[in-house]
Each structure stands twice: as C-alpha cells, then as structure tokens.
C-alpha positions as CSV (number, residue, x, y, z in Angstrom):
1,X,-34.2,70.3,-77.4
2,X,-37.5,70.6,-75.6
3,X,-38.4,69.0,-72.3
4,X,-41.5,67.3,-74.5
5,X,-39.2,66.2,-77.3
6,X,-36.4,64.7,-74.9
7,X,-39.4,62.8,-72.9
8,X,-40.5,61.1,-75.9
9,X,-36.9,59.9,-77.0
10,X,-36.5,58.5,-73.8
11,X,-40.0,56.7,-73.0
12,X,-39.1,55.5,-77.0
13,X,-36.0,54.1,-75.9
14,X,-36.9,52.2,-72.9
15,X,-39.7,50.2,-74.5
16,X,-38.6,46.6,-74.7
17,X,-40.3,45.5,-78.0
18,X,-39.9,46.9,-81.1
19,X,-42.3,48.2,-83.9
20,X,-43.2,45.6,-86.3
21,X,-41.6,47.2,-89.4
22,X,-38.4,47.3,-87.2
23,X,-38.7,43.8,-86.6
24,X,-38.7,43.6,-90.1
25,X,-35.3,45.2,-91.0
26,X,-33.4,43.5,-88.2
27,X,-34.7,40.0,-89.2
28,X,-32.9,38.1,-91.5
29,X,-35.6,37.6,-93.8
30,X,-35.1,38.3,-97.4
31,X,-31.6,39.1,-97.0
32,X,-29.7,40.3,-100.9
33,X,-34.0,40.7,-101.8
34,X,-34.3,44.6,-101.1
35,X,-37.6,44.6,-102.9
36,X,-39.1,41.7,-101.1
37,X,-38.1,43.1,-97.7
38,X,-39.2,46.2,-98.5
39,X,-42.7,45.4,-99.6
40,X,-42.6,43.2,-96.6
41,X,-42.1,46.5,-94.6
42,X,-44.8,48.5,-96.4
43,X,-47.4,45.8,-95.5
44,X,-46.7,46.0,-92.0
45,X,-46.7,49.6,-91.7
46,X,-50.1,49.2,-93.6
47,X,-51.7,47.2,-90.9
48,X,-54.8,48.8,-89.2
49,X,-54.0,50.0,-85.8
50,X,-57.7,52.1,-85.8
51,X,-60.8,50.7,-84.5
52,X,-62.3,53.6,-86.3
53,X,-61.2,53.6,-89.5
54,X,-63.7,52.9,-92.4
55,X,-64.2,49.4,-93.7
56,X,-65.0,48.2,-97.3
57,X,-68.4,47.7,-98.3
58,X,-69.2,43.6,-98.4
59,X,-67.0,42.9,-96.0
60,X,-67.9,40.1,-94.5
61,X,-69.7,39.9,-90.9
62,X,-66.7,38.4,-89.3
63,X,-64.0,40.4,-90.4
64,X,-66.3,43.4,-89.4
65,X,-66.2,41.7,-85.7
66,X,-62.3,42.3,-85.7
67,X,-62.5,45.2,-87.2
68,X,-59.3,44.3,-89.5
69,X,-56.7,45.2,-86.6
70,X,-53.3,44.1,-87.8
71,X,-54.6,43.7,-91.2
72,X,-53.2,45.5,-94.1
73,X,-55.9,45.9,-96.9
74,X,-54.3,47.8,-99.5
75,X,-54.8,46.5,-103.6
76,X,-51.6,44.6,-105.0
77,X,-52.1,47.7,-107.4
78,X,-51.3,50.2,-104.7
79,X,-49.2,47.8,-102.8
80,X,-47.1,48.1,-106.6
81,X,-47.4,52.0,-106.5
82,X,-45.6,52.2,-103.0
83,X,-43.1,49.7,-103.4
84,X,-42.6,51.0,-107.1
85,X,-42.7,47.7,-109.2
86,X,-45.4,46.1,-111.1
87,X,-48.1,44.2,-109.4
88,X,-46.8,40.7,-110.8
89,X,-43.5,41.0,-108.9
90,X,-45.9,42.1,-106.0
91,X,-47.9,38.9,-106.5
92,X,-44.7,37.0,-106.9
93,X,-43.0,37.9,-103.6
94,X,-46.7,37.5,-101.4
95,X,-47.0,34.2,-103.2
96,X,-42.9,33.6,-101.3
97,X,-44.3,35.1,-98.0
98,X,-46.9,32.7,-97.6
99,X,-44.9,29.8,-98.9
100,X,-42.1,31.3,-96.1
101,X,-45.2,31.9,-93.6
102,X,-44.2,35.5,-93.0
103,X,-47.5,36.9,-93.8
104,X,-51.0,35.4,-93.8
105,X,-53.7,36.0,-96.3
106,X,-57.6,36.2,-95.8
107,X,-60.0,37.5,-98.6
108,X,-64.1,37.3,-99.3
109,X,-65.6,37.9,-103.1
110,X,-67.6,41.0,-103.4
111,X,-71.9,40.1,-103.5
112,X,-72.2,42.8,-105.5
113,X,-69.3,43.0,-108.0
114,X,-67.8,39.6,-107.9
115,X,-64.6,41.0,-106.9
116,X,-61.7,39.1,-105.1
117,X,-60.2,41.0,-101.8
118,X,-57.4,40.4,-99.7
119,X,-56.1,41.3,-96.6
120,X,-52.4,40.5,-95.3
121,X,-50.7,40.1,-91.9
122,X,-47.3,40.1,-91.2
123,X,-46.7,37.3,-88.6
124,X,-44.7,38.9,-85.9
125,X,-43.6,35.8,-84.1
126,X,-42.1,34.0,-87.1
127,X,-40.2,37.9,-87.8
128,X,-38.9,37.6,-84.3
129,X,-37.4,34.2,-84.7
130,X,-35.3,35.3,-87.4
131,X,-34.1,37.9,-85.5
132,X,-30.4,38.8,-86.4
133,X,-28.3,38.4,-83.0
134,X,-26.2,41.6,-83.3
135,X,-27.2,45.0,-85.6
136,X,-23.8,45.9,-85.6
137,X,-22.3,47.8,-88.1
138,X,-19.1,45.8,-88.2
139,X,-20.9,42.4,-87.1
140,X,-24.3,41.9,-89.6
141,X,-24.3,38.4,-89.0
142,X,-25.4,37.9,-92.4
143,X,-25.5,34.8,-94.1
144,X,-23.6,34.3,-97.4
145,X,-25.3,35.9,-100.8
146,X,-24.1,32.3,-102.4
147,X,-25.3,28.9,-101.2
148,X,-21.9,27.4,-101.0
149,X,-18.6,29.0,-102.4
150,X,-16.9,27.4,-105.2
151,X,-13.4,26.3,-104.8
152,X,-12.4,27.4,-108.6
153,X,-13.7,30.4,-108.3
154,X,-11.9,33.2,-109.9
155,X,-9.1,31.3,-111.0
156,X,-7.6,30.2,-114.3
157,X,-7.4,26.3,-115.3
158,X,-4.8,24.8,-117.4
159,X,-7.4,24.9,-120.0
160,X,-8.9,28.3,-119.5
161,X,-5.8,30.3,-120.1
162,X,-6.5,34.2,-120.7
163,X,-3.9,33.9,-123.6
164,X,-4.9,31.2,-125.7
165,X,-8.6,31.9,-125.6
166,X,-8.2,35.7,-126.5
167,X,-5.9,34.3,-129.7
168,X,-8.3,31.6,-130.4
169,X,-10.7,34.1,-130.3
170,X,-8.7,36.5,-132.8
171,X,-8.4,33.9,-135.2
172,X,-4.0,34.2,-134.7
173,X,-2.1,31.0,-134.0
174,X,-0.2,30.3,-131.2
175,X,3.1,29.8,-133.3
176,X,2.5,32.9,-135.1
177,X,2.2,35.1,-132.2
C-alpha cells in the first residue's frame, strides 16, 4: 500500500462524524424494511454537495439562493430506477418518511409546463437520534421484527391436534383409523 492510500485511510478513520448515508445504516430506522432504508440511503447520497452544479429551469428564486445544498432532486421515476421498484412504492415509503420526519420535502410548479417538483432532505439530526448503540456483529441491538410475542406460538392446543385435523381433513374417522 502507498504512502497516499495509507494517509487517506487514516485521516478517514479519525474523523469523528460520519457520512450521512452511514448514519443511515447504523440507525435504527426502518429496521426488517430493506427497501425503505435503502431508498432512504439513495436519497442521501443524492443530496447536492456542489455549489456548481446545474439547476432546473423555473426554479424558484429562493431555492436558487441556496443553491439546493443538501437537497436531493432526483424524479420519484429515477428515484424507482435506482432503488429498483415502481415509483408508487417510492411514493409510498417518502409519504412514511415524512410522516416519521426523516426527510423533508420542498417543491415549486413549473411557469412554463405546470409541472410539480420536489426536492428531499434527509434530516441528519433525527438519523442521529436513532442511532443503534453498538454495530456489533454479535450485539445489533435490534428491536424485535414482531410487536409483542405470542405466548401460543408454535404450539398445538387440545383443539388443534396435528392428527385429528389431517383425518378430518381426509374425510377418515377417528374410529376407523
């Protein structure tokens, strides 16, 4: 390994905040929701970090002030393409993050085509609060994929019995059998 390389991985490793797509995966959001956190990630790695970069035609003046840094202004279309679903279930699950205020939403209407736009934000502070305490293998820290656990769970009642319902089901009686 180069000098340059091993300088890199080092300064990387020292920095005391994380990227915002990091923050992301070790948050607790949308745990057992793959899709949901992933699309989640896709937005923030979308979000404008050039003050250079071109800007939409009828944009309005004060969104042009900001320039759209930490805004993500891909389509729900291509926001679909990337995440590889259809752009209802993309629609769906920014409709949840801004029920769950995870990401913020701004838009304007075209003047000229009458067009709806929207940009999104991935609120780093509310990421950061759900902020798993451990990202150890052996210690996820995960909340349960069920709300409560059922006490009957997986076993057989007195009325439920694997035997009588497979010869009820048969169509054999019990005394014939």
């Amino acid at each position: 390994m180069d000098k340059e390389t091993k300088d890199k991985l080092v300064k990387a490793a020292k920095k005391k905040s994380r990227s915002l797509p990091i923050m992301v995966m070790e948050s607790d959001w949308y745990d057992y929701n793959a899709g949901a956190r992933y699309l989640l990630v896709i937005i923030a790695l979308s979000q404008r970090t050039s003050e250079t970069a071109w800007l939409p035609e009828g944009l309005p003046a004060a969104y042009k002030e900001d320039k759209c840094l930490g805004w993500c202004d891909m389509t729900q279309a291509r926001l679909a393409a990337r995440r590889g679903c259809s752009e209802s279930q993309v629609q769906k699950d920014i409709a949840m993050f801004r029920k769950d205020g995870v990401v913020q939403a701004r838009g304007w209407v075209d003047p000229v085509t009458k067009s709806k736009h929207l940009m999104y934000r991935v609120v780093p502070e509310v990421v950061k609060e759900r902020k798993r305490p451990s990202q150890d293998a052996n210690d996820p820290s995960r909340p349960s994929k069920f709300a409560e656990p059922s006490p009957n769970r997986g076993r057989f009642t007195a009325r439920k019995q694997p035997a009588k319902s497979m010869a009820a089901a048969a169509g054999v009686n019990e005394d014939d059998a």
